[in-house]
C-alpha positions in Angstrom: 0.0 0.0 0.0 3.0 2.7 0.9 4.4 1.7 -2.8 1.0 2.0 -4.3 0.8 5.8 -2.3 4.2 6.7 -3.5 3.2 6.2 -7.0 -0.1 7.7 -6.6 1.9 10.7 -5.2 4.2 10.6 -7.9 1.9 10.7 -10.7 0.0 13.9 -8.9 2.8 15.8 -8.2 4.4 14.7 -11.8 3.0 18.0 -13.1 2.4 21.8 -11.6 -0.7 21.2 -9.4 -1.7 24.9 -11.4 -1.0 23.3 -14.6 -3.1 20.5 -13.9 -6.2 22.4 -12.5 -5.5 24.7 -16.4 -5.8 21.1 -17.7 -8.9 19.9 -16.5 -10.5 23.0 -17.0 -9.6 23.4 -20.7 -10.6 19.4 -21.2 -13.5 20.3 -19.4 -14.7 23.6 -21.4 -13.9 21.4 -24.5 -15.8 18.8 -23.8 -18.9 21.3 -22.5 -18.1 22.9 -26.0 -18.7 19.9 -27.6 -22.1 19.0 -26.0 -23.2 22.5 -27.6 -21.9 22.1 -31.0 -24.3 18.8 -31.0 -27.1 20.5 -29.4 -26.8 18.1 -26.1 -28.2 20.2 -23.0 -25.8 19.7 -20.2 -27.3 18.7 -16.8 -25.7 21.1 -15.0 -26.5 24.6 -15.3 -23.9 26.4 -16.6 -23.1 28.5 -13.5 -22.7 25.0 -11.4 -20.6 23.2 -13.6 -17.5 21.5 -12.5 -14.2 20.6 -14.0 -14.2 16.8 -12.9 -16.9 15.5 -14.8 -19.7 16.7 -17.4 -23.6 15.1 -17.6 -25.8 15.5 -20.7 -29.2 14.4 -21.5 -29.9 12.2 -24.3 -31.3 13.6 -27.7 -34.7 12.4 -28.3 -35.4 8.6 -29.4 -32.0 7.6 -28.1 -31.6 5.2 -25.2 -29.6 4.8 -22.7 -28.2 1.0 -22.8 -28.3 1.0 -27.0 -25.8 4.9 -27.0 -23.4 3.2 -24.0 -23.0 0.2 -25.8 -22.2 1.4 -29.3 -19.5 3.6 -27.3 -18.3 1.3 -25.2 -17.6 -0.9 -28.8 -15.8 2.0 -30.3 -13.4 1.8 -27.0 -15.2 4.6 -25.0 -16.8 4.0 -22.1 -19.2 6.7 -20.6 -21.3 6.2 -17.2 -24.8 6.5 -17.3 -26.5 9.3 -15.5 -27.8 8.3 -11.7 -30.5 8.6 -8.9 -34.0 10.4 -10.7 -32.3 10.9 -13.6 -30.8 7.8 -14.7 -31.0 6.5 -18.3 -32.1 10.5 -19.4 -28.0 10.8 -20.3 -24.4 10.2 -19.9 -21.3 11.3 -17.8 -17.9 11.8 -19.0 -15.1 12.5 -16.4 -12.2 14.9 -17.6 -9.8 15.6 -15.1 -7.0 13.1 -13.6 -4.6 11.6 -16.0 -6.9 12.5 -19.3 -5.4 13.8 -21.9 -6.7 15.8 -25.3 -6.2 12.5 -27.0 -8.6 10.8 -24.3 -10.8 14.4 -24.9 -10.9 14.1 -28.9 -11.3 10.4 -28.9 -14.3 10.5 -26.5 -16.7 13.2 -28.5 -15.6 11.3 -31.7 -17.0 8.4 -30.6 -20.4 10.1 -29.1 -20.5 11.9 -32.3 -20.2 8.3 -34.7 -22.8 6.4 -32.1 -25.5 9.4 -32.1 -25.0 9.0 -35.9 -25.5 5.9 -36.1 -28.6 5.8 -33.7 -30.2 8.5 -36.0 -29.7 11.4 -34.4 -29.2 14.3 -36.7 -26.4 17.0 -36.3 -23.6 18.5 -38.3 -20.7 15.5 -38.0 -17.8 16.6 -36.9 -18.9 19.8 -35.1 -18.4 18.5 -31.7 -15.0 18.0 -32.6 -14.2 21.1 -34.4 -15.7 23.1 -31.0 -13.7 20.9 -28.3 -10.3 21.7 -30.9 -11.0 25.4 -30.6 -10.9 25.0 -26.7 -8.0 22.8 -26.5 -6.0 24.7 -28.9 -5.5 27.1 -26.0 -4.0 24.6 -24.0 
């Protein structure tokens, strides 16, 4: 368990602790970026978001079990929403040892599974946002 903690500790203090906190927010914002490109209402209001982890509901006509399984076969997996409103979305965390890879490769793969469920957007613009956002990274 002490080796475990040491490598934890290593890992978190591998990087600027102000670098990091710039890092999840920027992930974050890109991500929330994203979500609004493909006209996905986040859970949170926008005034109570957070830079750990972003919720949104589910277009119309798309369900819950169907959307996390065609992601979780292109090699993402995203948690369901809990408590009241569970199976009305998705959650995505974005902070820890993330990266923009891990950012770009996520939306890419909501954007090919909402596509593939039917769920009409412009492809691609999810992407395009959360680049514009990471760019300043």
């Amino acid at each position: 368990m002490i080796y475990t903690l040491s490598e934890a500790l290593n890992l978190l203090l591998s990087e600027e602790l102000e670098k990091k906190f710039r890092r999840h927010h920027i992930h974050a914002e890109a991500f929330r970026a994203a979500m609004d490109a493909l006209d996905l209402k986040l859970v949170a209001d926008r005034e109570c978001v957070a830079d750990t982890v972003t919720a949104a509901y589910y277009p119309e006509n798309i369900e819950d079990n169907r959307f996390r399984s065609e992601t979780r076969r292109r090699g993402i997996v995203v948690a369901s929403t809990l408590g009241p409103l569970k199976g009305k979305g998705f959650r995505v965390g974005h902070m820890g040892n993330v990266s923009q890879n891990d950012i770009m490769s996520t939306i890419g793969a909501i954007e090919a599974t909402l596509r593939n469920l039917g769920y009409q957007f412009s492809y691609g613009a999810g992407l395009a946002a959360a680049q514009e956002k990471i760019l300043s990274l």
